[in-house]
Each structure stands twice: as C-alpha cells, then as structure tokens.
C-alpha positions as CSV (number, residue, x, y, z in Angstrom):
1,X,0.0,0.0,0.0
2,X,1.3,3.3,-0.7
3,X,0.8,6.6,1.7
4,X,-2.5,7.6,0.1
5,X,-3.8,4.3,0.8
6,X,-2.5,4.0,3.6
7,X,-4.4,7.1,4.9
8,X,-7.6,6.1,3.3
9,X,-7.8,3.0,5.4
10,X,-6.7,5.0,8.2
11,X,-9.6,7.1,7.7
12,X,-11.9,4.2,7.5
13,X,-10.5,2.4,10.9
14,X,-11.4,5.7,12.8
15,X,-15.2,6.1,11.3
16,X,-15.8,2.7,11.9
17,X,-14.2,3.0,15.5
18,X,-16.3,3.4,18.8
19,X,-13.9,3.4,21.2
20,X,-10.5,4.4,19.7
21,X,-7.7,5.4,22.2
22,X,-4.7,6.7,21.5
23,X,-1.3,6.3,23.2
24,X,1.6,8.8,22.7
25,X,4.8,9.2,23.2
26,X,7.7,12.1,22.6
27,X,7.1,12.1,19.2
28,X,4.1,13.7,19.3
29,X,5.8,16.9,21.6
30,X,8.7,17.0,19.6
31,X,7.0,18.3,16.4
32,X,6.2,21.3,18.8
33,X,9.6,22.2,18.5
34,X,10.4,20.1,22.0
35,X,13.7,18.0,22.3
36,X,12.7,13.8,23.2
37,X,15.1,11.9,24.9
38,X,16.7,8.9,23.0
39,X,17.2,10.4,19.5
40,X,20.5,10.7,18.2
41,X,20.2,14.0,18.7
42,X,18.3,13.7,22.1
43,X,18.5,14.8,25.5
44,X,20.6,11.5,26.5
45,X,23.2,12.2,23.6
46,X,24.2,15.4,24.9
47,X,26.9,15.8,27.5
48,X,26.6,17.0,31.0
49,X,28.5,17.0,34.4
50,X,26.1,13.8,35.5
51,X,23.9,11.8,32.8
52,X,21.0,13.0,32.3
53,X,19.1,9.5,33.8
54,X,21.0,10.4,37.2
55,X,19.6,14.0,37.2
56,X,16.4,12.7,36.4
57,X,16.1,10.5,39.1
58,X,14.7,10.7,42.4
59,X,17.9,9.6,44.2
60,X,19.5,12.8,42.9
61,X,16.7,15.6,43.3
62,X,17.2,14.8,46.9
63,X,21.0,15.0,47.1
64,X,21.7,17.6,44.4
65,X,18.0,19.1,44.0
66,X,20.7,22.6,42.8
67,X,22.0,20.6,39.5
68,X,18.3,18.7,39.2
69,X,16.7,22.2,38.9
70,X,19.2,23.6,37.0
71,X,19.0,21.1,34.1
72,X,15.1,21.2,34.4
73,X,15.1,25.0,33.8
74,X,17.1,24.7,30.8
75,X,16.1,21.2,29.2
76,X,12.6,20.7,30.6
77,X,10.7,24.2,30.8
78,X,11.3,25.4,26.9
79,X,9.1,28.9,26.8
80,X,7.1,29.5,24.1
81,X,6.1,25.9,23.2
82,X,2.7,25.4,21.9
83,X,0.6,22.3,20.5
84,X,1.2,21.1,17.0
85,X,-1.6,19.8,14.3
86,X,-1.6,16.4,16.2
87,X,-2.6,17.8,19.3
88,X,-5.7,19.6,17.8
89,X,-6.3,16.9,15.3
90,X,-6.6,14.6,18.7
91,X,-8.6,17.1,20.3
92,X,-11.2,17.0,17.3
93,X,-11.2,13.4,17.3
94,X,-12.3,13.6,21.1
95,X,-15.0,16.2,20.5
96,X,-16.6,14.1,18.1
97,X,-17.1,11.7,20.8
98,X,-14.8,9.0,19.4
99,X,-11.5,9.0,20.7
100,X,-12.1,8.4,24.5
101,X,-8.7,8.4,25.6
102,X,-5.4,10.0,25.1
103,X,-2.8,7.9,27.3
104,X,0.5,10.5,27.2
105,X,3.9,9.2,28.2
106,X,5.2,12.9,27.8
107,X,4.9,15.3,30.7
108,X,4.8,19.0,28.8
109,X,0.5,19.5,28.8
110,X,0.4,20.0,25.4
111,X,-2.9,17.8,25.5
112,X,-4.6,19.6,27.5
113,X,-3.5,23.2,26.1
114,X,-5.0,22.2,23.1
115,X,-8.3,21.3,24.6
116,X,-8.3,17.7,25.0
117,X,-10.0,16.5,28.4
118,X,-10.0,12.9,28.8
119,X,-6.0,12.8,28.9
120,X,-3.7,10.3,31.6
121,X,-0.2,11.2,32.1
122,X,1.9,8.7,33.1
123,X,4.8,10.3,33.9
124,X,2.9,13.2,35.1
125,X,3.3,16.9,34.8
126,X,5.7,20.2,34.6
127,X,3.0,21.9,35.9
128,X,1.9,21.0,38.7
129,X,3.8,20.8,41.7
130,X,3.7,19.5,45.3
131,X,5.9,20.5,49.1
132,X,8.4,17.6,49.3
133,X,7.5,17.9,53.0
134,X,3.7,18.5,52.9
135,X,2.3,16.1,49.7
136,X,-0.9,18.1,50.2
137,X,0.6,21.4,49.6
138,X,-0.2,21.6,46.0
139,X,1.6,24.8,44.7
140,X,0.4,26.9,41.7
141,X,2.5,27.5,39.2
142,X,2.4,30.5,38.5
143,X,3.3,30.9,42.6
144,X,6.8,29.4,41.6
145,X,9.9,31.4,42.0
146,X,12.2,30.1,39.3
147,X,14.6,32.9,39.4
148,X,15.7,31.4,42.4
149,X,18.3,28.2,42.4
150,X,16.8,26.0,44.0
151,X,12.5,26.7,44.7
152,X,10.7,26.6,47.7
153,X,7.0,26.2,49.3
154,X,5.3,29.6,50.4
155,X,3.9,27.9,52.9
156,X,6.8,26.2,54.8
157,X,10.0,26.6,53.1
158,X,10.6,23.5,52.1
159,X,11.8,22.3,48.5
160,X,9.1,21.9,45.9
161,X,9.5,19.2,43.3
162,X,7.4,18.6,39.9
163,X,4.6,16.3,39.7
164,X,6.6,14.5,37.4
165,X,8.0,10.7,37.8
166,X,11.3,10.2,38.3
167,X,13.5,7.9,37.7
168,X,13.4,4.6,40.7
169,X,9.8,6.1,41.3
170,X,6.8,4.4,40.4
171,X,4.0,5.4,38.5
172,X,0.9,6.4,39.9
173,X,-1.5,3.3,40.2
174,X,-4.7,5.2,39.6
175,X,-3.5,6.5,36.5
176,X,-2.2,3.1,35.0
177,X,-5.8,1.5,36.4
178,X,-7.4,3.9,34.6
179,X,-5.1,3.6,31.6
180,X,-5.1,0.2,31.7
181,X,-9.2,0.5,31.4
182,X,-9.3,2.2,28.5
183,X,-7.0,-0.1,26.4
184,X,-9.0,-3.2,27.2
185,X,-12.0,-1.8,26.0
186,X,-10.9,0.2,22.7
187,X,-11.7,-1.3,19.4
188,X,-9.0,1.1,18.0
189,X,-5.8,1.5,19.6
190,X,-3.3,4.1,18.0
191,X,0.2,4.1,19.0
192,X,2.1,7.4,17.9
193,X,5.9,8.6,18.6
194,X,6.9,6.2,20.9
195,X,9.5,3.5,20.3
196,X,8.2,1.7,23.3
197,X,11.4,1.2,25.1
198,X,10.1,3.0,28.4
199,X,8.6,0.5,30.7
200,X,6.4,0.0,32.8
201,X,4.8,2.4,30.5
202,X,5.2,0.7,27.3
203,X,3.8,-2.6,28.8
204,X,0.5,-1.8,29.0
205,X,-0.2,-2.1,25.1
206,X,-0.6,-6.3,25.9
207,X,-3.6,-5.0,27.4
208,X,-5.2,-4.4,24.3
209,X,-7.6,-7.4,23.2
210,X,-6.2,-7.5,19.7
211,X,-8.7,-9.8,17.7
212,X,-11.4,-9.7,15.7
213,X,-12.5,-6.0,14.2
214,X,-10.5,-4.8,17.2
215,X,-6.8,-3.1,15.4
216,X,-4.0,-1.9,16.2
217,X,-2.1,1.4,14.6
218,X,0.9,3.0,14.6
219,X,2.3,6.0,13.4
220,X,6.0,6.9,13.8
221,X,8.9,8.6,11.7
222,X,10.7,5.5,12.0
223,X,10.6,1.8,11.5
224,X,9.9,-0.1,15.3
225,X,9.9,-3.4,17.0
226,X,6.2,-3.0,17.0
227,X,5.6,-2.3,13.5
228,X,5.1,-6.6,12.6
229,X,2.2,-6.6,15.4
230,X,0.1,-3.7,13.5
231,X,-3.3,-3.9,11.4
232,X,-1.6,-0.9,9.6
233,X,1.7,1.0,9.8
234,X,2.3,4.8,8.8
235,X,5.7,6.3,8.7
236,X,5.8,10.1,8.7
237,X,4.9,13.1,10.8
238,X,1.8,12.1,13.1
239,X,0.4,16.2,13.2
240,X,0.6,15.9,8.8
241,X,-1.2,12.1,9.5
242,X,-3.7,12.7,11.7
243,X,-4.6,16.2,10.3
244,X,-5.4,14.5,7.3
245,X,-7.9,11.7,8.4
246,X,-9.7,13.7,11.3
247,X,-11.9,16.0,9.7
C-alpha cells in the first residue's frame, strides 16, 4: 500500500471506531519544537556533568536538588512551546465523541493546552507541583519562583518538586488503572511517537484485546519493534497524518 492508501484505510478504521484510544509518546511533543530523549540528537546524547538519567532521578533531586533544577530549567521548561496539528487533530477526534482516551507518556500539557480532556499522564506533569515535605501542599505554578536556584513552598519553606516521575519512582496506580481500562476496552488502539522502550509504561499495550475487528495502529517517523504486530503502519509526521484523516 502506498501513503495515500494507507491514509484512506486510516480514515476508515477511525469512522468505523467506537472506542478508539490513542497512546503517545515524545514524538508527538517534539513536532512542537520540543527535544525527546533517545534520539540521536536527544537529551541522553548530549553531554553533562552527570547523565541526564542520574539527574532525572529521584535519588539525585534529593541529594543535588541545585544541578536537578538547573537542568530542568534549561532542558525541561522550553518557553514559548505550543501544540502542533496532532494535538488539535486529537482534540477534534475527542469532540466528536470518538476518541475516548489520550494515554501521554510525555509530561509537557500539550494535550490539554490544546483542549483535549479525557488525557492520563503517566509520567505526570511540569505543571503541577507539590511541598516535598507537605504532599498536600499543591503549589500553583504560576506561585513558583524560578529565578531562584533551588525553589521553595510559600507555605513552609521546604523544597518543591514537579509532579513528574522520576527515575526509581513508580508510576501512579490510579493512572495506570485507569489507563489500563481504557486499552482493554478500545476497538482502536493508536500508538504514535513512541519507540516503546520506556517501561512500565510501554507494557500496558498487551492490554489491548487485539482480535477480531478490534486493530491496532501505529504512526512513527521510523521503522519499530512493534511495526510486525500492527493492522496498519504509517511512517511520517503524526500532526501531517492525523490532520489528514480527522476531519
């Protein structure tokens, strides 16, 4: 099948759809002009005083939370970033009450700044913050110092942290239940940008009962270990592929 085929069919899968969910990966944020991670030109290619998966992680933001806020300034809060024609394209798909579920391994809010509601995070978010200290101190973001080195709660003084999952931290277990729930029941499940080398994360695509009418699609700029498994395979930009079949 060539592209135009390919998107044709595409098309099809999605009206004939009840339940399509669609899980995403840094693909879909980096078309927004954001850097991913494992690229050749990623985040993890790059050289810094520690590796960036020691930074990340939640051994360090307690030890060195200086350096972990320091890289997160300049690597993970990129100003001006806005949603790209997937985003929108998803957020479409949503309103017209077919897409039930965007499952996001990517922790920038693009989703949701785009309009989409029904959207689960599994690595959480960079904005929204909590007191290490006081869990329950939930702190604005636009209450955040950043000028300062290393940021504090107004209410205490102790260090703030992202709502974001670190590395040797576990997911949140509502989220993946909930997750988890949405892929068992979709007839359509569309995987985008991912390479599906994060777990537990990647995992939870065995979740999806692929048989009968029920398929599977995925959409990435390059070929994946995945790409055998699929109904139907797409290889390109996802904002240029899914602008195109969601009208």
């Amino acid at each position: 099948m060539d592209t135009k085929e390919k998107l044709a069919e595409l098309k099809e899968l999605m009206q004939k759809a009840n339940y399509i969910v669609f899980f995403g990966g840094a693909g879909v944020s980096t078309e927004s002009g954001l850097p991913d991670f494992r690229s050749v030109d990623g985040l993890y290619h790059q050289k810094y005083a520690f590796p960036p998966e020691e930074i990340l992680s939640h051994d360090f933001f307690m030890a060195r939370p200086k350096e972990f806020y320091q890289f997160y300034k300049e690597k993970l809060l990129i100003p001006g970033i806005l949603p790209n024609p997937a985003h929108y394209a998803l957020q479409r798909l949503e309103e017209q009450g077919k897409l039930k579920a965007i499952i996001t391994q990517n922790i920038d809010g693009l989703h949701q700044m785009a309009g989409s509601k029904a959207v689960y995070e599994l690595h959480g978010s960079i904005h929204r913050y909590y007191c290490v200290k006081h869990h329950h101190h939930q702190i604005p973001e636009e209450e955040i110092d950043f000028s300062k080195s290393i940021p504090l709660c107004p209410h205490c003084h102790s260090i703030i942290r992202p709502d974001v999952v670190l590395y040797q931290e576990g997911l949140d277990e509502g989220i993946l239940s909930e997750s988890i729930a949405h892929i068992q029941n979709a007839d359509l499940l569309i995987i985008g940008g991912t390479s599906l080398t994060v777990y537990p994360a990647a995992g939870l695509i065995r979740y999806f009962p692929h048989h009968g009418s029920n398929k599977l699609v995925l959409i990435n700029k390059e070929e994946g270990r995945l790409d055998t498994e699929c109904d139907l395979v797409l290889y390109g930009k996802i904002g240029e592929i899914l602008s195109e079949v969601v009208s």
